[in-house]
N, C-alpha and C positions, 0 to 999 in steps of 0.2 A: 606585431605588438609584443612578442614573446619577449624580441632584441630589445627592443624598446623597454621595458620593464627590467630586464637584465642588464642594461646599462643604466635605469635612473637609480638600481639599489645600488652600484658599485659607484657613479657620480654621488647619491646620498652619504656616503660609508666616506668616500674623501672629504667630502663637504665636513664632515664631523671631526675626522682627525684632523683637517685642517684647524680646525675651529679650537679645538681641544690641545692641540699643539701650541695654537696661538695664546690660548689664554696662560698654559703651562710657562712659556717662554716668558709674559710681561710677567707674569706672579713674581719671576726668579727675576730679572735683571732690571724690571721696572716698579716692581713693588706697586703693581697697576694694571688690572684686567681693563683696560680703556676697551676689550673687542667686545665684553658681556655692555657697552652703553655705544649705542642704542641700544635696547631689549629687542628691536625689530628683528635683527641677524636670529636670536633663539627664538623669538616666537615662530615665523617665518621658517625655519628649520624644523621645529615640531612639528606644525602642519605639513610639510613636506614628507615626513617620513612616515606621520599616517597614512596619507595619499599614495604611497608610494609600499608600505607594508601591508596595505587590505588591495592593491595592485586597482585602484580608483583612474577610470580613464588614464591611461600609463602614457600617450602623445601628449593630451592638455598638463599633464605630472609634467612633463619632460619639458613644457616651454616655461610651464610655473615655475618649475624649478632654477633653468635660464636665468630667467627676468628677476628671481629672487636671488640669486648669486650679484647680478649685478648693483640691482637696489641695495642691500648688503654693503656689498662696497662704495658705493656711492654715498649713501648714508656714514659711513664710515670715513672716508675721506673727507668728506663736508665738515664734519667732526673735528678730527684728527688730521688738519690737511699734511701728512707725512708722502713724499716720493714713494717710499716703499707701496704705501697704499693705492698710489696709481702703478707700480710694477705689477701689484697682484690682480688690481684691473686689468692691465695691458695680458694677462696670462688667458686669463678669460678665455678671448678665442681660441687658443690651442686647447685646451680641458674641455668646450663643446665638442671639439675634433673626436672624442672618443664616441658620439652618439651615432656616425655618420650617415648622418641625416640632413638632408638639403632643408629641410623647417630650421631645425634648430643652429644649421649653420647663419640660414641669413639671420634669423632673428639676434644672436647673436654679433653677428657685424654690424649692423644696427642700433642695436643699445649700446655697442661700444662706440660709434662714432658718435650717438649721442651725448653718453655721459663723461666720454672724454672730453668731447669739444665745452659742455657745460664748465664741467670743472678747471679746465683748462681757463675759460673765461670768467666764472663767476669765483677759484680760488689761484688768482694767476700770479698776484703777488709772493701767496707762500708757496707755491708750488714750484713756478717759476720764474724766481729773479731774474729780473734781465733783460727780459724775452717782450715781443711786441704783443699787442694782443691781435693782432691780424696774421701773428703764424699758428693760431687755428686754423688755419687751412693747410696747414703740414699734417694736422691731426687728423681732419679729414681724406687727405690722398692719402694718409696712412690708412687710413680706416677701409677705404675703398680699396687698396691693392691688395691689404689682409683679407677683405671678404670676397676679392675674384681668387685670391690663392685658396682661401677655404673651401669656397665653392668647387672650384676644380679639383681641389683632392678630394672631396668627398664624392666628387661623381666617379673619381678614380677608383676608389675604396668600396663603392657601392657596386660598380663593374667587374672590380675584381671578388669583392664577398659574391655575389649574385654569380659568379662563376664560378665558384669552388660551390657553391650550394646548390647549383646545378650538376657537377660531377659526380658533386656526394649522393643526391640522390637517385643519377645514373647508376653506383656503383654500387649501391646499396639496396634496385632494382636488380643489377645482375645477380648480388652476391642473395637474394631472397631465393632468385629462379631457379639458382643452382643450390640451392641449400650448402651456404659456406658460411664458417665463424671466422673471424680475425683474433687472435689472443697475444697477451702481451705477460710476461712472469717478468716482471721487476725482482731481481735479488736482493737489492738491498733494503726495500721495504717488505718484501717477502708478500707481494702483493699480485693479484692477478686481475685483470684488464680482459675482459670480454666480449665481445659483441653481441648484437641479439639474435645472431643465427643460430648461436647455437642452441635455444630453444626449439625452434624447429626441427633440427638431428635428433635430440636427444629429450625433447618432451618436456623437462624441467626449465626452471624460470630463470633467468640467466641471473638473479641474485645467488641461487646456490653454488654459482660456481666463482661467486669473487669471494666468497670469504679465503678459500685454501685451493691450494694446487692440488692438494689429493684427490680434492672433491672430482676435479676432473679426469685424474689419473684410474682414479677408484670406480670408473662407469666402463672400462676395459674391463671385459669377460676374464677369468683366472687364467683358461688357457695362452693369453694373448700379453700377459704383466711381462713377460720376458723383452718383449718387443720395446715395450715403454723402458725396461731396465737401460737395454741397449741404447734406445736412442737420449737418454739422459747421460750414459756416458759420452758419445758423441758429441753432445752438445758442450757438457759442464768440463769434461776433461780433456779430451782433444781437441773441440769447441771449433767443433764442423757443423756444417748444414747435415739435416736428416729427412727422411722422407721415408714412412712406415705406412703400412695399411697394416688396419688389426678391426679388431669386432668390437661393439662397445653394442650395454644393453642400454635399453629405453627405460621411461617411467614406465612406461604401460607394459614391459616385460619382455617386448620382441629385441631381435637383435639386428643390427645396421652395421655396414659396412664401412670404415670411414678411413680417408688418407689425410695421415698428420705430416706437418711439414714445420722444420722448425729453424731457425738461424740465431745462429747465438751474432752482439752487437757490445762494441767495447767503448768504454771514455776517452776521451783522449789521452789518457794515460795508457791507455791499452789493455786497461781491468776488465772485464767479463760482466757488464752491467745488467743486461735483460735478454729473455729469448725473445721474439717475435712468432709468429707464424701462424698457419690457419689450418683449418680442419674442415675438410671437405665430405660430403655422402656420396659414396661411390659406392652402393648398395644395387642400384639397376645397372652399372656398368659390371657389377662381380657376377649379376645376376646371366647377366648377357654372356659374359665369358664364362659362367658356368653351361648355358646353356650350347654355345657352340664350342665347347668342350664334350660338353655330350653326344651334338649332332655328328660330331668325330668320326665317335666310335659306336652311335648308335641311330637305326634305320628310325626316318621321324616318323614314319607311320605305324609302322608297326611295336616300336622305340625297343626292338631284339638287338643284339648286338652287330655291327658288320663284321667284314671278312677281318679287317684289322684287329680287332677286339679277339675276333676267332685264331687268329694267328698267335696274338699276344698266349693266348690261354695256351695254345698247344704248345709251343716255344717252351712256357711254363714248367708245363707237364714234366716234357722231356727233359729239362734240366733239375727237377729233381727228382729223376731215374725212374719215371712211372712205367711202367713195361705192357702195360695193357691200355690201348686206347683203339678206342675205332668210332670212324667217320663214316654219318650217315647221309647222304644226296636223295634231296626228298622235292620231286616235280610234279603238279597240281595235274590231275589227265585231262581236266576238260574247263581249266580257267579261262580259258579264249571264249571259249561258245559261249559260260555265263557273264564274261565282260563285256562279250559284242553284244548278244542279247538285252542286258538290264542296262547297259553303264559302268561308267567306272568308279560312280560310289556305290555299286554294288561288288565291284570286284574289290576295292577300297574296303568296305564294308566284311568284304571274306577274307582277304589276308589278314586283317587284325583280329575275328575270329579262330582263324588256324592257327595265329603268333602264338592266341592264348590257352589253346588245345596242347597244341604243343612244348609248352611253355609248363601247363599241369603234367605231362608224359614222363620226363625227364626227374633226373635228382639236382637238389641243388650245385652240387661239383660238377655237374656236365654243362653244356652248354648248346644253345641252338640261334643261331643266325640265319638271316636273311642278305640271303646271296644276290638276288637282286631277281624282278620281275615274278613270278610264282615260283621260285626254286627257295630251297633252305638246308640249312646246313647242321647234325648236329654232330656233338663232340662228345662222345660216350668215357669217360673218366673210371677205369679201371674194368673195364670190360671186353671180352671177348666176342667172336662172333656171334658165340650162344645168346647170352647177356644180347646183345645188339637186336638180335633176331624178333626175345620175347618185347624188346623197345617199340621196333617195328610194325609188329600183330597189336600192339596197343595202338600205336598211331593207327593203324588202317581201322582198328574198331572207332577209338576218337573219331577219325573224318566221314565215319558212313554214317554220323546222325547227323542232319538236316541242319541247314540252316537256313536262315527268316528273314528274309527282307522283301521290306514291304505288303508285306500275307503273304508271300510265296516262299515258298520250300526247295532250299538250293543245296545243292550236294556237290564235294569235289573231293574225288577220291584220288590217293596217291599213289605213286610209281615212285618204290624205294630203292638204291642201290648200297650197300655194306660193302665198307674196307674196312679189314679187323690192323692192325699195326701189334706185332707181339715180340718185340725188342729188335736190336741191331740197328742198322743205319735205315736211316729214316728223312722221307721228302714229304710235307705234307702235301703240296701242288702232286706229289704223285698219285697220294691216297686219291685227293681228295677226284682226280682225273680217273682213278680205278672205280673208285665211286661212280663217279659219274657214266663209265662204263656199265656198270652193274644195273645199273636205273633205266637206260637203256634198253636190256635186257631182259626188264621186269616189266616194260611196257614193249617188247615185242611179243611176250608172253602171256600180253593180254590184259596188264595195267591193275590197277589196285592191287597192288601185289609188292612183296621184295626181293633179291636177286643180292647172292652175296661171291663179294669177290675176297679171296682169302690168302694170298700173297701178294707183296709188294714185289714187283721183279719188272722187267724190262720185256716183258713176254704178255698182250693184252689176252685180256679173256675170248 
């Protein structure tokens, strides 16, 4: 009904210029408005446009309006029998052609076989000299070939409308799911074209963003205007495709992640008329590759850094000349008995425990990782064996108070081994192997304890 409606105001609106043209034209060359006599055509017209602007049954509008187009003329012609007057009759069916609508198509082939064949017979003399009155049946086959051609196109037009309105609402399901806008910057009206997704990105009502381009420009975070700088030149100056991701905040004050894509489009003159492109929320894919960006370089249970992280740091260290560092190798004495005992969301449940014991032990410039299975690694940042030593008496105090799972009272005490590193050429796979010697050492000796190895050399302890 909506179409419907929207085409009887745009058939109304011709209906009136038509009419207004027409009487404009006799005023000037005929010095005779003959189209205001009958009064039927304006009365007939009023009521149609009430009908038709309070949106009154808009299908029954749409046949009345037909059948009063042609009464209209018909009346008009009876009148005035003028040729031109049956030309504008004979146009009739094509100007139904914009309803496409199978009612209003036959109805209209219909009242044109009728009121042609009528006039044809009842004004034959001034219409047409000459003519038999038994070639009304010319008018008739005419009238029948125009309403199968009608007919046909309009089932054409109806197959192919009903198939773009099925796309559209295809595509405008995808583009909901995926939270995507379509936008259009007209340069020469300095105008911008929106669609409705981008309320759901960004929270506001997609009228705030047709008045100005800035409006859109201006929901980009301040760190992130550079981006938009860049891809305006792109676009406006070199007038390339672009494709940025940047942060833009919400109404409600969070911030979204989105990927703008733009294509600059030319006249045929090859002038630089409008951008195109869309803006998509790639907020859970940033989210996602932040987060296996994380699981990278850090243990997802415990979320300590891994070996790589531990590597990156020391690497660090040593290139900007730090001379004191030492690696500590730190293996749980009796993880196995209380994992085979409880479970392993109890052993689960003690490494993230110990991550976070150990985690308080430490400064923030040092570092502690998890090496894998009960073992951990830390990275003592400007200290010597001493310094390491008093690390270590802390950790073994830290791990000899209890821990809870389930009511029960679980203890898991450490076996430390120290490699001190105090300049010169340096292997951390060595350390961290002297280390691991040392640990060793400190559980042949009877465990919960530490065990320090104090030269890197080629020679084991």
């Amino acid at each position: 009904m909506h179409e419907i409606q929207h085409r009887n105001m745009l058939m109304i609106k011709l209906v009136w210029s038509f009419y207004i043209i027409a009487v404009a034209v006799n005023l000037i060359v005929d010095k005779n408005a003959y189209v205001l006599n009958p009064p039927v055509g304006l009365l007939l017209g009023v009521v149609l446009t009430f009908l038709i602007m309070r949106r009154i049954a808009p299908e029954a509008t749409m046949l009345l309006l037909i059948t009063a187009l042609y009464t209209f003329f018909l009346f008009l012609t009876i009148k005035h029998p003028f040729v031109v007057n049956m030309i504008f009759l004979g146009m009739l069916p094509m100007i139904t052609l914009l309803y496409m609508n199978l009612k209003a198509t036959l109805l209209s082939a219909i009242l044109y076989m009728v009121t042609s064949s009528y006039l044809f017979l009842m004004k034959h003399d001034d219409l047409f000299p000459g003519t038999e009155k038994t070639d009304v049946v010319y008018f008739i086959i005419y009238g029948l070939f125009a309403c199968t051609f009608a007919v046909l196109f309009t089932k054409l037009m109806q197959s192919i409308w009903r198939g773009a309105q099925q796309n559209a609402r295809q595509l405008g399901h995808v583009l909901d799911s995926v939270d995507i806008a379509t936008w259009t910057l007209d340069l020469k009206e300095d105008s911008v074209l929106i669609s409705e997704g981008i309320s759901q990105i960004t929270g506001y009502p997609v009228e705030h963003f047709r008045t100005s381009y800035l409006a859109l420009t201006g929901i980009v975070i301040p760190e992130d205007q550079y981006l938009i700088a860049q891809a305006q030149k792109e676009l406006l100056i070199n007038q390339r495709s672009v494709t940025i991701e940047c942060r833009i905040q919400r109404v409600d004050g969070y911030y979204r992640w989105v990927q703008v894509r733009g294509t600059p489009h030319h006249n045929d003159y090859g002038h630089l008329e409008r951008l195109d492109g869309v803006i998509i929320d790639i907020t859970e894919r940033k989210q996602l590759e932040d987060r296996v960006a994380y699981l990278a370089y850090h243990d997802e249970l415990t979320t300590l850094p891994k070996r790589t992280l531990f590597n990156m740091q020391f690497e660090r260290c040593i290139e900007e000349g730090i001379t004191k560092l030492t690696v500590l190798f730190i293996d749980l004495d009796n993880f196995k008995e209380i994992n085979d005992a409880y479970g392993h969301s109890a052993g689960d449940m003690l490494l993230k425990e110990i991550a976070g014991r150990l985690t308080v032990v430490i400064r923030d410039s040092d570092m502690v990782c998890r090496l894998g299975g009960d073992e951990f690694l830390l990275l003592l940042v400007g200290s010597d064996a001493r310094d390491a030593s008093r690390v270590a008496e802390r950790i073994i105090e830290s791990l000899s108070r209890p821990f809870y799972y389930m009511g029960r009272s679980l203890i898991a005490t450490p076996s430390i081994g120290i490699c001190a590193y105090e300049g010169g050429p340096c292997d951390l796979d060595s350390m961290i192997r002297r280390a691991d010697e040392a640990m060793y050492e400190a559980k042949r000796e009877g465990r919960n304890q530490y065990s320090i190895f104090t030269e890197i050399s080629e020679i084991a302890r």
